[in-house]
N, C-alpha and C positions, 0 to 999 in steps of 0.2 A: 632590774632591781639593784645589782651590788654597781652599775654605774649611778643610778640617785643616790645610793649610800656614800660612792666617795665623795662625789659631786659636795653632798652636803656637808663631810669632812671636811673637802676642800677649803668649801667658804668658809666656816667653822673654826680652821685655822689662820685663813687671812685673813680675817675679823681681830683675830686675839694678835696678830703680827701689827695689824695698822694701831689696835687700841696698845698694843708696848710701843711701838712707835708716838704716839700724837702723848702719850704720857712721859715719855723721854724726852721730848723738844719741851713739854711744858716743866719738866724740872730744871733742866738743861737754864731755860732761861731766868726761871728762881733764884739759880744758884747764882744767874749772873749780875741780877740786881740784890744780893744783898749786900753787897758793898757800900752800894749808893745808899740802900735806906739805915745804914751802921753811920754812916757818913750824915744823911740827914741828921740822924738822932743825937750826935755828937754838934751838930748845929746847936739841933733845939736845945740840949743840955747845956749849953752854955750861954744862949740867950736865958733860959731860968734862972743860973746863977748870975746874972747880970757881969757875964763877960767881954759883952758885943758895946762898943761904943763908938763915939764919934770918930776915934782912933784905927779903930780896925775894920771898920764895918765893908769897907774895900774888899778888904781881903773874903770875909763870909759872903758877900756879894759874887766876887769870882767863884765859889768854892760853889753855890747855888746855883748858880749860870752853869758851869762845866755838867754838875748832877744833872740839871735839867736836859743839858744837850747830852750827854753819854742816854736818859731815859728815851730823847726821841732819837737816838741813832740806834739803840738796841734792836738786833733782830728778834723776833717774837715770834710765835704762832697768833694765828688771827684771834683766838679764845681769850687772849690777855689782852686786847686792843681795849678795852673798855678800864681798864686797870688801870694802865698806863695812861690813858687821856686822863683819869682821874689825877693819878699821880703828878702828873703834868701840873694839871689846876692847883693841886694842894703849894705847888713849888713856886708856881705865879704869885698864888699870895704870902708864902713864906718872902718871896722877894719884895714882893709890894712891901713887907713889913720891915724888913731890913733898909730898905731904901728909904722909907718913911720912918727910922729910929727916934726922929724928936716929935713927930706927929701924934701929939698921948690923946689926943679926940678921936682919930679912927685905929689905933692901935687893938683898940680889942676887936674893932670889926673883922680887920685883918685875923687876928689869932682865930677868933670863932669861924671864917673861914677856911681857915688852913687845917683847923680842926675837922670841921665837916668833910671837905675832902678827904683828908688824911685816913680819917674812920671808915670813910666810904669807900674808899679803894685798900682797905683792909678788908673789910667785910667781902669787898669782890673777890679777890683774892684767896681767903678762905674758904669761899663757895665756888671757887672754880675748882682750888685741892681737894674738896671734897665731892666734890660730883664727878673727879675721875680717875676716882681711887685710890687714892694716891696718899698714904698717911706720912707726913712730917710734921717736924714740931716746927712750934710757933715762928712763925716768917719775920716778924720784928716787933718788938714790946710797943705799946700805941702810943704814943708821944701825945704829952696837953699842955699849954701852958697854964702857968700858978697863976702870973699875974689878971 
């Protein structure tokens, strides 16, 4: 009897060792994409105030491109892989739209894309922090465009 009692001790405590573990690699890597998405938002912020022009659009091109490849070189745990493929799509058409700056017929296609994504892979996000226990605050404010 007192070996099935520690037995189940045992497992008991490997269980709660593996669950601070798989929840330490998934803040671990939180922490390491808020940069990027401080960095997106400071995009979007200044495509609303209409900062982005024919003049610089170069430059927030590179700046999207770097985000997007720092997003797929990011180590992860497998539980964020669905995050980040989102996150990805949202940045395709963030760029589609920056690439397309004088294109005002699919301009709002674009945005209402990037939106969809964008929300989507918040929402995943959220529901991954909460399904493993994990309380912090808000991961990054949701970005919309006005126009």
């Amino acid at each position: 009897m007192k070996k099935f009692v520690s037995l189940f001790i045992l497992c008991v405590f490997l269980f709660f060792i593996l669950l601070g573990y798989s929840q330490n690699s998934i803040i671990v890597s939180v922490q390491g994409i808020k940069s990027y998405n401080r960095e997106i938002n400071f995009i979007v912020s200044d495509y609303n105030k209409d900062l982005i022009n024919e003049n610089n659009v170069n430059e927030y091109i590179n700046r999207v491109k770097n985000i997007k490849m720092g997003f797929s070189n990011n180590r992860r745990p497998n539980i964020l892989n669905n995050y980040f493929s989102m996150k990805i799509d949202s940045l395709k058409y963030l760029l589609m739209l920056l690439e397309n700056i004088n294109d005002k017929e699919n301009i709002q296609n674009y945005i209402d894309k990037y939106n969809y994504h964008s929300n989507a892979s918040q929402k995943e996000i959220e529901n991954i922090l909460k399904s493993t226990f994990i309380r912090v605050t808000y991961l990054q404010t949701p970005t919309y465009y006005r126009k």
